[in-house]
N, C-alpha and C positions, 0 to 999 in steps of 0.2 A: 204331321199326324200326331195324335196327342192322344191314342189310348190303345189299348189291346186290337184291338179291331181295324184300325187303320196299319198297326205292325203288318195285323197279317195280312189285309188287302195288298201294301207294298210288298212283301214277298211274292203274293201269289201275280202282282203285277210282274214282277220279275222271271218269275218262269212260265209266263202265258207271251213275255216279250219274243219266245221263239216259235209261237202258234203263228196259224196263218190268220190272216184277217177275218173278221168278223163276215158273217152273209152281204151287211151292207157295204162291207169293201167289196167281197167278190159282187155286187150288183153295181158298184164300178167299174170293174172290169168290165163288166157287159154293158156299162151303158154307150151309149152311141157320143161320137165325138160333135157332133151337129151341135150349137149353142141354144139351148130354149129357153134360156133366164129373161125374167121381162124386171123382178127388180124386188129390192126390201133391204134391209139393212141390221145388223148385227152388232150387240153390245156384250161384253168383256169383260167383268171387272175382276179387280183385285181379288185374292181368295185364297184362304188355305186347302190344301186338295183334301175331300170329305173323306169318310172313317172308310167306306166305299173305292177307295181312289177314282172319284169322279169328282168332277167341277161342273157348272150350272152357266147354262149363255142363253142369253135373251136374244131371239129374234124380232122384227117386226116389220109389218107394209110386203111382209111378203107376197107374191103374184109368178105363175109359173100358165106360159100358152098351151101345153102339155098336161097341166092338171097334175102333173109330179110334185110328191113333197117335200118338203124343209130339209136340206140335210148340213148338219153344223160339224165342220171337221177343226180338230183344234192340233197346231202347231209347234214347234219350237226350233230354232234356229242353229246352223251346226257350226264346227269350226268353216264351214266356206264360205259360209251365207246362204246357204240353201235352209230350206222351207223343210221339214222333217216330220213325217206325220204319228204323230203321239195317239190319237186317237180318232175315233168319229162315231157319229150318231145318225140315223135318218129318225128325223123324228112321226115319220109316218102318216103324215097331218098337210094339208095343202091350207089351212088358217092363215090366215096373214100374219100373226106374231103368237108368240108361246116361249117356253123356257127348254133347252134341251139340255139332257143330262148326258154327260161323255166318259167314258172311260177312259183315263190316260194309262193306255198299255205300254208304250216306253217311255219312261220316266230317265233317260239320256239326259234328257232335258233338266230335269225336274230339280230340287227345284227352282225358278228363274222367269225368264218371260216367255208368255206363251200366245199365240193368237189363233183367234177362231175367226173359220170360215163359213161363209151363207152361199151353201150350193145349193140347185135343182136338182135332184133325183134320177131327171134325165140325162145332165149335163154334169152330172159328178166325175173326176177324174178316175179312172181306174188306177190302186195303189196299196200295196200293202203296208202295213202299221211297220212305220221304220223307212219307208221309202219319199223318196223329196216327192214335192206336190206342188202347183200351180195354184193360185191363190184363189179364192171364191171371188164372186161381182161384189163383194162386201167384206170386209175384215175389220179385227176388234181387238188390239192387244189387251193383255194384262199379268199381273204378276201370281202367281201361283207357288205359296211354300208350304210350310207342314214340316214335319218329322223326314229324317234324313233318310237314304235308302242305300241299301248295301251294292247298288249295281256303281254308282258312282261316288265320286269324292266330294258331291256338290253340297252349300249348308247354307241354308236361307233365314232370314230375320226369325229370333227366336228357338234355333238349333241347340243341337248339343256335341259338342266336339269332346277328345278326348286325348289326355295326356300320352307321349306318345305318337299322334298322327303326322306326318310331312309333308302330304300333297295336298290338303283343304282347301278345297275351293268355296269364297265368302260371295253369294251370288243375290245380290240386293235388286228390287225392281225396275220400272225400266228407266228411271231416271240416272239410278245409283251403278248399274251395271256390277260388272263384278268389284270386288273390296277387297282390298290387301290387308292383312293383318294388324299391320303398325296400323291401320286408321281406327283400330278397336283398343279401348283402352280400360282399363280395370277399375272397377264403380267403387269402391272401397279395400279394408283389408290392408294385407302387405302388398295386394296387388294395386293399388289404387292409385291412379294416373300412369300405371305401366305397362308399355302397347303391348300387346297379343305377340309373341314369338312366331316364325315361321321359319321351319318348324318346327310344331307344338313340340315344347322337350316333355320330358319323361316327369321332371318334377315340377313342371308349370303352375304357378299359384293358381288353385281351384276358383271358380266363382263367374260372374260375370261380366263381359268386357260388350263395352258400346260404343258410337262416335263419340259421347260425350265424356263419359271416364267417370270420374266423382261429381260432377255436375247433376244439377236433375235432368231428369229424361235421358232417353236412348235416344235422340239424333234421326232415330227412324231406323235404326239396327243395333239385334245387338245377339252376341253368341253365350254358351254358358259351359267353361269348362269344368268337369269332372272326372275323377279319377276312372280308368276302365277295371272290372272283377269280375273274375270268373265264380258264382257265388257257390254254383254246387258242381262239380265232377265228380261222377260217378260210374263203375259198375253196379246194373240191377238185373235182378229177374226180371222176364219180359211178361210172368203172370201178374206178379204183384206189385210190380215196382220196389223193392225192398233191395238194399247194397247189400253186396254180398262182399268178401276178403279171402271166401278160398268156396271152389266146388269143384266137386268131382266130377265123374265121368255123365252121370244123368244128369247134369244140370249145365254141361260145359255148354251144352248149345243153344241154351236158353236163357240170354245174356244181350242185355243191349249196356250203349256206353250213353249215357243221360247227364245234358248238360244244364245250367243257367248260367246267364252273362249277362252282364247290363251292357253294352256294350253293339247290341245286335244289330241295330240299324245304320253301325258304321260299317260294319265287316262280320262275316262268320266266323266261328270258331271250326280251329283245323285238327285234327282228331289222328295222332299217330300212336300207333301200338309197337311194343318192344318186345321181343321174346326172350326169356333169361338170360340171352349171351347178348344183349343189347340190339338184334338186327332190327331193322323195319319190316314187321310183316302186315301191316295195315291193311295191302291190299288182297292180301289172305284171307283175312280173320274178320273184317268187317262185312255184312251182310246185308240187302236188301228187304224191302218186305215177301219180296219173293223166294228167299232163303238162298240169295243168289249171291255169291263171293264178289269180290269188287265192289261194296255200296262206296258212294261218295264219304271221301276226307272230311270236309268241311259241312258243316252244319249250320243251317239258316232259322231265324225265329220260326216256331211253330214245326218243324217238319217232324214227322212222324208223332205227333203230341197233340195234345188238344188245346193247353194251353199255349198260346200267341207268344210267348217269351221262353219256352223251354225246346228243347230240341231232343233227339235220339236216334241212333241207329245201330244194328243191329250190330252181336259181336260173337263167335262162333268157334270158341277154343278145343270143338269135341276131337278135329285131328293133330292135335298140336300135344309136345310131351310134356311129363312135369314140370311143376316150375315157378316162380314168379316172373307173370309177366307185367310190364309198365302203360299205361296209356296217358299218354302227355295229351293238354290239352291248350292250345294257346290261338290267340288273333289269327288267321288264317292272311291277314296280311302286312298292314302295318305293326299292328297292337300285337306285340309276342315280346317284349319285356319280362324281364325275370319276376318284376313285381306280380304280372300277371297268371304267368304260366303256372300250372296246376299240375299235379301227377296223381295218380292213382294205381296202388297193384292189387292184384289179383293173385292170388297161388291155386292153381289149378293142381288135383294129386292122381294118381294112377289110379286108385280106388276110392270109393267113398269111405274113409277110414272112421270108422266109430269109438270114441272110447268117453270111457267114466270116471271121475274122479270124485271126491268127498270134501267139506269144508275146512273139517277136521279129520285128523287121524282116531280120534280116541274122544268120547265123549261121556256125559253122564247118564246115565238112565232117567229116560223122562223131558230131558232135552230135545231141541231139535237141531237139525244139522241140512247144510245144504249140499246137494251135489249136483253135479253138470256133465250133460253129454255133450262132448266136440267131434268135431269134422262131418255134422251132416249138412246137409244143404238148406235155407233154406225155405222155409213150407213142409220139410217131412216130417214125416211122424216116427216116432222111434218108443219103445218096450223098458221099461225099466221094469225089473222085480224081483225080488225079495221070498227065500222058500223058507215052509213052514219050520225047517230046524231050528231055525235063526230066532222063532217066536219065543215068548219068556213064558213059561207052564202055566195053564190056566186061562190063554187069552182066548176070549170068545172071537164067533167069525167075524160080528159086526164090530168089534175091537182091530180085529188084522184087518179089515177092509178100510180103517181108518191109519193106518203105519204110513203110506205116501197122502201126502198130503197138496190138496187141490188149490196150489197155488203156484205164481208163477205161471212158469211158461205151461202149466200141467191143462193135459185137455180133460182127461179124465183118471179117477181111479176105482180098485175094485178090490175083490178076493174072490180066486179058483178056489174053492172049497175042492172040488173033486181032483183037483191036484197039489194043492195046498199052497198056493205060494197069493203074496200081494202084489199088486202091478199098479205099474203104471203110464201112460202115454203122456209123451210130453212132443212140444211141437217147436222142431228147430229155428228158432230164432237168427235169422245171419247163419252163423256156422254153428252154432250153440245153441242148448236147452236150458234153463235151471229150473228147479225141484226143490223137494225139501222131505225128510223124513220125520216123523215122532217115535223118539227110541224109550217111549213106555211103554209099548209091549213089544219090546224085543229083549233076546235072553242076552244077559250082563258074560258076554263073549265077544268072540269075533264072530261077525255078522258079515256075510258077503254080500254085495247090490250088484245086480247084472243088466248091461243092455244087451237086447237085442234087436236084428234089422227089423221084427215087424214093423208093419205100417200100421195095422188095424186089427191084425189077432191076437184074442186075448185067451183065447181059449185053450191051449195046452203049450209047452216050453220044448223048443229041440233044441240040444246041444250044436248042431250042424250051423244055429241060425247063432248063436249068441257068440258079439263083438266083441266084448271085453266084461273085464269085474273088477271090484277093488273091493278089502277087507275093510270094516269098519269096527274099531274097538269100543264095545258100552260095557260102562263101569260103574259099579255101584257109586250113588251121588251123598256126599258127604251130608251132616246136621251137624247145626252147632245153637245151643241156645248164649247168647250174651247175655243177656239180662230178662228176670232178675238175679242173680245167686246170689250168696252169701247171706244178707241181712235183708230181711223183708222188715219194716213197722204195721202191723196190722190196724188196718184201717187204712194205709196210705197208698196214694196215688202214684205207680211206676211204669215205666216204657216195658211192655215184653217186645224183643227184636233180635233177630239172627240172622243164618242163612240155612238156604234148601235144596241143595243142588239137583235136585232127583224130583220134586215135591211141587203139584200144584197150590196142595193147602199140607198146611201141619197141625197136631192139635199139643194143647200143653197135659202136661199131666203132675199129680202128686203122689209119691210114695209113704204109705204109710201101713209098717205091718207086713201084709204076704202081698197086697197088689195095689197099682198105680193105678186113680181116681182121676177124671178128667177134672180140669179146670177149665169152667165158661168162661169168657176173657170178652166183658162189657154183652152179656148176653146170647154171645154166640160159641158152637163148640168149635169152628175152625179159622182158620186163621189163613189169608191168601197170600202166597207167592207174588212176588213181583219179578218183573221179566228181568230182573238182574239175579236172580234168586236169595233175594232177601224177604225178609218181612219185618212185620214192624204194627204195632199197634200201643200207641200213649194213653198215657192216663187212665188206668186200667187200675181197679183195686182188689187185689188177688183173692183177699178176706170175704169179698160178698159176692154172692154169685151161688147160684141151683146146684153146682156141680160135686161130687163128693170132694176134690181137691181145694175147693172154697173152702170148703168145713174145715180141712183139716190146718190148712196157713190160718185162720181165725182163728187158733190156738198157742200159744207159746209154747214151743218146743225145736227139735231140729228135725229136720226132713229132709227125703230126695226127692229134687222137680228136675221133669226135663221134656224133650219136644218129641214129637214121631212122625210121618210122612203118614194123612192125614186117610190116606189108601191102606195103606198096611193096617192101619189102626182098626176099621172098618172090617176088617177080613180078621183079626186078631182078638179083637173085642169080646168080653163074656156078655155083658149085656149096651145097649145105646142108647143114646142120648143123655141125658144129664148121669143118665145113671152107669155110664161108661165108665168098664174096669178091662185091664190087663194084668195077667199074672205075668211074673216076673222074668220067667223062662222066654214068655214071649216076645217082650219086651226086648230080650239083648238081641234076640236071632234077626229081629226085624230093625236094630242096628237106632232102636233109641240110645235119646243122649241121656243122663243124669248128672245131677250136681248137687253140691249141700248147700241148702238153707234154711235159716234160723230165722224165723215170727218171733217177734217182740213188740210189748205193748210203750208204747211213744210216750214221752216224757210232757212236761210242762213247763215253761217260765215266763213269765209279763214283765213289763216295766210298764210304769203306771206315768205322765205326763205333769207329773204336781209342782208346781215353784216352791222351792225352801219348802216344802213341805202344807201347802195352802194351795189352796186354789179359790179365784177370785171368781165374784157371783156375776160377774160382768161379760167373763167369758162365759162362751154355752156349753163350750166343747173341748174334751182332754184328748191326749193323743196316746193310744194306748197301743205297744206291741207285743212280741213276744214268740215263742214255739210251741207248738199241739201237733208233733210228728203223730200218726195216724187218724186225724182228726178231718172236717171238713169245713166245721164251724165250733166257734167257743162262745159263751154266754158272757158278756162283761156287767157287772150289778156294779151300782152305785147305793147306797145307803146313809141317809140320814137321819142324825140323832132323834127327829123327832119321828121316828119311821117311814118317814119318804123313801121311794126307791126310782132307780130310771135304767131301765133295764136294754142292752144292744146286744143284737148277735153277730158278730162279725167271724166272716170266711176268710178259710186259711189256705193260704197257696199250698199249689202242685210239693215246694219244695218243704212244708212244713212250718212254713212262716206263717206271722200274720203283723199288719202293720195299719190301723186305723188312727186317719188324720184327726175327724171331728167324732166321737166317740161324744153322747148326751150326756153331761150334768145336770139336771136341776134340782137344786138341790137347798134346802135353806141356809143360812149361816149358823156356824158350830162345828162341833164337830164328826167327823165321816170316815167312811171306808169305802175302798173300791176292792172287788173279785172278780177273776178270769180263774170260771171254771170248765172243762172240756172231761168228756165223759171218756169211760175207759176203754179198754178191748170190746166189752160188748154193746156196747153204745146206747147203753139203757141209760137211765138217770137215777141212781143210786143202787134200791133193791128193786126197779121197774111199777113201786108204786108211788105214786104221787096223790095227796089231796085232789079230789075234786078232776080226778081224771077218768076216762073209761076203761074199764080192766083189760077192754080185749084193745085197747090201743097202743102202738107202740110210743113209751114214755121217753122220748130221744129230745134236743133242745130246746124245740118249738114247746113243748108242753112244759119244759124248764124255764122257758123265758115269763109264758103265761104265769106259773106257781108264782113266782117271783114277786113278778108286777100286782099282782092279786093280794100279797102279803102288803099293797102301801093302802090297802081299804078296812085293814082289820084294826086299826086302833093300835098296833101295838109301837114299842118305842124301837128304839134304830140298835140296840142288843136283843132283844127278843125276834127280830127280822133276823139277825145274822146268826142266831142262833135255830131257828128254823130254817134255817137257807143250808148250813152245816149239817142240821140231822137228818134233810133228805140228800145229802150228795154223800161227800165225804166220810159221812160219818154214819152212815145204811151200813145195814147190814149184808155182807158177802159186796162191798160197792167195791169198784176199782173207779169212782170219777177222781179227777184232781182239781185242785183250787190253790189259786195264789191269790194272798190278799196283804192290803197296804191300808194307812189311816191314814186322815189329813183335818186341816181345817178349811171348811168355807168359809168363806170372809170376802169385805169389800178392796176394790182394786186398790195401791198402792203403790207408791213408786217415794224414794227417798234418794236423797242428796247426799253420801255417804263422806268423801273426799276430793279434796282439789288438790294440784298441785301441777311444779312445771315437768314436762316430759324429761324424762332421767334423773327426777330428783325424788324419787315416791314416798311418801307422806301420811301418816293419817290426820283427820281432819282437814278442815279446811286454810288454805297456805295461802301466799302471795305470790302472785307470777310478774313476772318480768316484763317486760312490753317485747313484743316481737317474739316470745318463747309461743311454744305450744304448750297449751292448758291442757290436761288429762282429770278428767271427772268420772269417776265412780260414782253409781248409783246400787240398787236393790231394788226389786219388785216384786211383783206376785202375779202378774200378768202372764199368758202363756205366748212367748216366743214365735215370730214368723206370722200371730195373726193378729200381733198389736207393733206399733213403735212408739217410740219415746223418741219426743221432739228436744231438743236442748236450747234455749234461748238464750244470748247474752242481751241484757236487758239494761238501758244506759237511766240516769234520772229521770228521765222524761216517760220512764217505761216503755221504749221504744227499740225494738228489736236489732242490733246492727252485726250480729254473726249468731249462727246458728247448725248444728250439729242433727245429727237421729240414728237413731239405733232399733232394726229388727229383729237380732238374735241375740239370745243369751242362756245360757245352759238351767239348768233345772233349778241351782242354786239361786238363783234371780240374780246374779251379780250381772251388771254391765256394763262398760267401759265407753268414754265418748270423748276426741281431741276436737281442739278449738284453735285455730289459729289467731294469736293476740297482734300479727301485725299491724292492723288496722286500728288495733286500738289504741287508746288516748291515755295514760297514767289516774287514778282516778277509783273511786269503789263504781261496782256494776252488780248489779244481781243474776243471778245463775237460776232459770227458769224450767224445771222438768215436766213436760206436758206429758198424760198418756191418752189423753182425749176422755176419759171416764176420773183423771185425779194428776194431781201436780205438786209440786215441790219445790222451794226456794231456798235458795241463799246466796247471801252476798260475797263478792271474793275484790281483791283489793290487783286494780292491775299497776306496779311500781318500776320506777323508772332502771332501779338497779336493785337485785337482791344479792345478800350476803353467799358466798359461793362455800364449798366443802372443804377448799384450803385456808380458807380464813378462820374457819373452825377448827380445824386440825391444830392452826399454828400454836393455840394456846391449848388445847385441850392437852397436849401430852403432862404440865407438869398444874395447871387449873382448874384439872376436874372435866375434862374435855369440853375444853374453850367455855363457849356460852351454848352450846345445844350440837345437833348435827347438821342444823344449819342454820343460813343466816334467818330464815325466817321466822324458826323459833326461837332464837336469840335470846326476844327480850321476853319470853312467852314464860312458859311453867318451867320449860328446862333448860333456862338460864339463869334461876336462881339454886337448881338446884347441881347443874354442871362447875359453875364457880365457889361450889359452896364447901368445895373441898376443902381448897386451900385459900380461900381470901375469906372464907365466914359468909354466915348465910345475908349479912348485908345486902350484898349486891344481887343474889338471887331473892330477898323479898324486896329489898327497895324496886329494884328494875321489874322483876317482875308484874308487883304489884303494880308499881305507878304505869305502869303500862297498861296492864290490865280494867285499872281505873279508867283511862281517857277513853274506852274502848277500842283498842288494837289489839281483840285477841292472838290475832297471828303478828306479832311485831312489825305491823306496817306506822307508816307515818300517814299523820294527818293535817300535819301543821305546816308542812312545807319544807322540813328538815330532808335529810339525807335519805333515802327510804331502806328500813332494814337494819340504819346502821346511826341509832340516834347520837348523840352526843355526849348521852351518859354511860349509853354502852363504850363508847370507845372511850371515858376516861376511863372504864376499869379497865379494856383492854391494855393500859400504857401502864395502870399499875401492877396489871400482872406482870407485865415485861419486864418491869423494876424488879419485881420478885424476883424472877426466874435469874435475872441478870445477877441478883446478891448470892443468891443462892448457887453459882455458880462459881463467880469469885472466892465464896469459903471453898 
């Protein structure tokens, strides 16, 4: 059988196996033993037994001289060889052939081979279901399985066996007969090629085993073992089905013990009860549906249940004493392994014992807190409430009818006005209630909650009824403002954030004088709590804003700000809304905070983006940054001499910053200025008038950016624009804007080859490098950094590029530096190629096979005028006639020099194929200085 519905047909097959036979058995009994079969014949086949526990048998050519009809009885075979009657049908029809359906009532048999018979009506034997039988004029074997059945051990092609079992019997059709274990063997896994155990152990590799093993196909059988689990054991109420873990005396008998098992169509589940000293009182305490003591141990699919796999019966502790009692739940025969066995207690108490408890001992005002009623049963209803003493002065009714609060397990709540207290019914869950209170309007005391047994009145409070009470402590709940204090910048953007332990919203406030003026905080006057009791609101500029506390942070001076519980404020208030004031006295009682702080008008500084002092017409864009603490935007002007102007407004961070990559130039060549000007506290633009503006508009830096740009239409020159641009800002009258300003020149790009030389030997001008040393080239530009490079070429006679270098960055100064590695190259002059894609740069540099080093310099310099230079490569250059010209005479610094300088070897390289660095006239002076030094030593 293979689904719900066949479970329970096999069950019900199982306990109809002790009924008497059907009508059409008893009309065997009464038939006449006389033979009247004249003849037809009967087919059988193969079959799983339907969802129904019935099978299907085709008759046919039936003929009866009595006019009696069809009756098909179906068989199965016992240990003696007897004929055993499982079921029968009369199919009530004298037709010659048709299909009849049979009910297989004992399933002894099942499942296995079965045969049906083709009897007359008249001539049917007399036999009850379960009794051997004489065979019909016609018989039909076949094999018949399905799902397994709890009455026997038997398990047919496609079963389910279970870890655990010892007597399984494998009962194959009628070729295969019964199967032994070992001929089933393990399709994959750990199990795979490994026969079937008999019997089944307890840890048996799960899966499926067949004749063939890991082979394909089943061979024509095959079993599937699984683990056995009990999935739920329980006690419930027999109203709701709901588990219970302790009940009292109203509930002790109203208890069934509810099980699930997968495991059902091998064996039931066996059902033993413990009483606190460990005895077996099971067959006490279990009950019938008749409320009748003695119900059945063991438990079969479906019974007492609707659904087909669950089971229950009744469980009945109402004359049994306190206590925890155990209900073990295990296999009722094989299957009772530790793995599987389950337990369950129950504590049954002498009373329905009620009590209350709280989440917290001590909480804030305005908070909520949970509390829980224990020991009821259950489905009951039980009283919680709260009297008006406990209320905080002033609360309205529809206020106290709101103190418990309709959640959880709460069925309903209210307020007795005519006796004053809150209530509320909460409905026991298992053994337990939970609730929840709101202690804003309760008085900042000890506050008692009380339950009592009602079920459903709400209507007045007897002491006689109420089960218990616990105190609950509410405390005034703390404020604290974090920010902002101390230092405010007027105009700037700051986080207001604290906390509010007591407080759905809080509002801020300013002191100035005799009473504290709200602050609207981005438009609104209050500010909400968050369920951790914080709050928090960013980016908030304290300066602007309806509220009289705006007004007064928009001024420089010092002050006190602080927060208030946003209720209190509301009830304290002389007048509301923007126009919301507290005197001072009210203020402290209602347990505002205060703090000091000081408005100040924010500063100014730029750095302007210029190379050495220039800026090329090739670039478009300067990078302009700087600070405008209380600002939100600054105006950047460009001005050129012939009165061009190119005017940006760049915005300035939360922190006060501002940092613009491409900031516009266009600008002619000449020379220029640039300003970053940001307006001051009042965020006017100068005296708030401007040329060519509308009086009643606010002059802020949109209408600054316009003046500006306006001023490149007027003809005037690039000092008469900066001079106009200073006498509406800076230089107004009563102005507080500020301006930072810088000159430059525009000019076209450039880039220059400034010096060469080898890595560690730094130089100016251009040197000789070494072959294999690294070349270090300096240059200079006027290009802005990061959105140009400069390419480096080394460039051989052919003009043909064979190493090459680039550089993106280089500081304001336009210096910058680029290494070349000369391995590769060839001894030889090469050109030095500086590209910036808008302008370039040349010069040649000499790569030599050996140059003069710092000790060879040294050796003569100490008593020669230091040697011939600082090194070898200016040797024969300018300062080696004037290094030797100390003491040998300016001979050898203008002869060497000069003649040097002559052949063109600025930097004392060779050209000729000599020594390189170290010609041959240089080293005769070097031998005559030696001579020197050598005389001069001997005196």
């Amino acid at each position: 059988m293979t689904n719900d519905n066949t479970r329970s047909k096999a069950n019900a097959v199982f306990f109809s196996a002790i009924m008497v036979i059907s009508m059409v058995a008893v009309g065997f009994a009464a038939a006449p033993a006389a033979a009247a079969v004249n003849g037809g014949s009967v087919t059988f086949d193969d079959q799983t037994l339907n969802d129904d526990g019935t099978v299907e048998v085709d008759y046919s050519s039936f003929s009866s001289d009595s006019g009696g009809s069809a009756v098909i009885a179906v068989t199965y075979e016992n240990s003696d060889g007897d004929a055993v009657l499982a079921g029968v049908s009369d199919t009530g029809s004298t037709t010659s052939s048709g299909t009849a359906t049979v009910e297989i009532e004992d399933t002894d048999g099942f499942p296995g081979v079965h045969t049906a018979h083709l009897f007359d009506s008249d001539d049917a034997p007399g036999a009850d279901i379960g009794d051997t039988v004489s065979s019909g004029f016609d018989i039909s074997d076949a094999y018949v399985t399905g799902e397994r059945v709890p009455t026997n051990n038997r398990a047919g092609d496609g079963s389910i066996v279970f870890q655990g079992e010892d007597d399984v019997v494998f009962v194959g059709n009628a070729s295969q007969g019964t199967i032994s274990h070992s001929q089933l063997s393990g399709t994959s896994g750990n199990r795979e090629g490994t026969p079937l155990q008999d019997p089944i152990p307890e840890d048996e590799e799960t899966g499926t085993y067949d004749f063939n093993g890991p082979d394909d196909g089943d061979g024509g059988f095959s079993t599937t073992v699984i683990s056995p689990d009990i999935t739920t054991a329980e006690v419930q109420l027999t109203e709701n089905g709901n588990d219970v873990s302790q009940v009292g005396p109203d509930s002790a008998s109203r208890l069934k013990v509810f099980a699930e098992w997968n495991f059902g169509n091998a064996e039931g589940l066996a059902i033993t009860v413990e009483d606190p000293s460990g005895a077996d009182i099971t067959n006490e305490v279990l009950i019938d549906n008749s409320d009748t003591s003695g119900a059945t141990d063991v438990l079969q699919y479906g019974e007492n249940e609707t659904n087909a796999e669950d089971a229950s019966v009744g469980l009945d502790l109402s004359g049994e004493d306190a206590g925890e009692y155990t209900v073990i739940f295990e296999g009722n025969d094989e299957i009772d392994q530790g793995s599987v066995t389950q337990e369950y207690t129950i504590e049954l108490t002498t009373e329905d014992e009620l009590s209350i408890d709280v989440a917290e001992d001590s909480v804030t005002q305005g908070s909520n807190v949970d509390y829980t009623v224990s020991g009821g049963t259950d489905g009951q209803f039980r009283l919680v409430a709260i009297e008006g003493g406990d209320f905080a002065d002033g609360v309205s009714d529809n206020q106290s009818a709101d103190i418990f609060r309709n959640v959880d397990d709460v069925s309903d709540t209210g307020y007795n006005s005519s006796d004053d207290y809150a209530w509320a019914l909460v409905e026991i869950d298992g053994t337990t209630a939970v609730g929840s209170i709101e202690t804003q309007y309760l008085d900042t005391a000890d506050v008692t909650v009380e339950v009592y047994s009602y079920e459903n009145e709400v209507s007045s409070l007897d002491s006689d009824d109420l089960e218990d009470d616990v105190d609950l402590e509410v405390t005034e709940g703390e404020l604290t403002l974090d920010s902002p204090t101390d230092e405010y910048t007027i105009g700037s953007e700051v986080d207001v954030n604290g906390s509010a332990e007591a407080a759905d919203e809080v509002r801020l406030y300013a002191l100035n004088n005799d009473n504290w003026e709200i602050i609207t905080v981005n438009g609104q006057d209050n500010i909400d709590v968050d369920s951790d009791d914080t709050f928090e609101v960013e980016d908030v500029t304290l300066s602007n804003g309806d509220g009289g506390g705006n007004d007064i942070l928009a001024f420089e001076g010092q002050y006190q700000i602080g927060v208030i519980d946003a209720d209190d404020a509301r009830n304290i208030e002389l007048d509301s809304g923007d126009d919301s004031e507290i005197n001072t006295s009210s203020w402290t009682s209602n347990d505002g905070t205060r703090a000091t702080i000081r408005s100040e008008s924010g500063g100014l500084t730029a750095q302007f983006g210029t190379i050495d002092g220039q800026f090329a017409t090739e670039d478009s864009t300067m990078t302009v940054n700087g600070t405008a603490e209380g600002q939100s935007n600054v105006v950047v002007a460009f001005v050129g001499e012939r009165g061009e102007v190119d005017v940006t407004e760049v915005s300035v961070d939360n922190d006060g910053t501002f940092d613009e990559e491409d900031v516009s130039v266009d600008l002619s060549q000449g020379a220029a200025s640039g300003h970053v000007i940001s307006l001051g506290r009042d965020g006017t633009v100068g005296d708030g008038d401007l040329p060519n503006t509308n009086s009643s508009d606010t002059v802020g830096i949109d209408e600054l950016s316009s003046f500006i740009t306006n001023l490149e239409d007027q003809s005037l020159t690039g000092n008469q624009v900066r001079d106009r641009i200073v006498s509406q800002t800076t230089e107004a009258d009563a102005t507080d804007d500020l301006m930072i300003s810088t000159t430059f020149r525009v000019t076209e790009a450039s880039v220059s080859l400034d010096s060469v030389y080898p890595e560690g030997a730094q130089a100016d001008g251009i040197n000789p490098v070494a072959a294999g040393e690294t070349m270090v080239v300096e240059g200079t530009t006027n290009l802005q950094p990061d959105d140009n490079s400069i390419v480096l070429n080394v460039l051989n006679q052919n003009d043909n590029s064979i190493e090459s270098a680039s550089v993106e960055e280089w500081s304001n100064d336009g210096q910058f530096t680029l290494t070349v590695d000369t391995s590769d190259l060839e001894t030889g002059t090469y050109t030095l190629e500086a590209d910036s894609g808008d302008t370039t740069d040349s010069t040649d540099v000499e790569i030599v096979e050996e140059r003069q080093t710092d000790d060879t310099g040294d050796d003569t310099g100490d008593d020669t005028g230091d040697d011939t230079g600082d090194d070898t490569g200016d040797d024969t250059g300018d300062d080696t006639g004037d290094d030797t010209g100390d003491d040998t005479g300016d001979d050898t610094g203008d002869d060497t020099g000069d003649d040097t300088a002559d052949n063109g070897s600025s930097d004392g390289g060779s050209t000729d194929g000599s020594t390189p660095g170290f010609g041959a006239l240089v080293a005769l002076v070097a031998l005559i200085a030696a001579a020197l030094l050598a005389t001069r030593r001997n005196n």
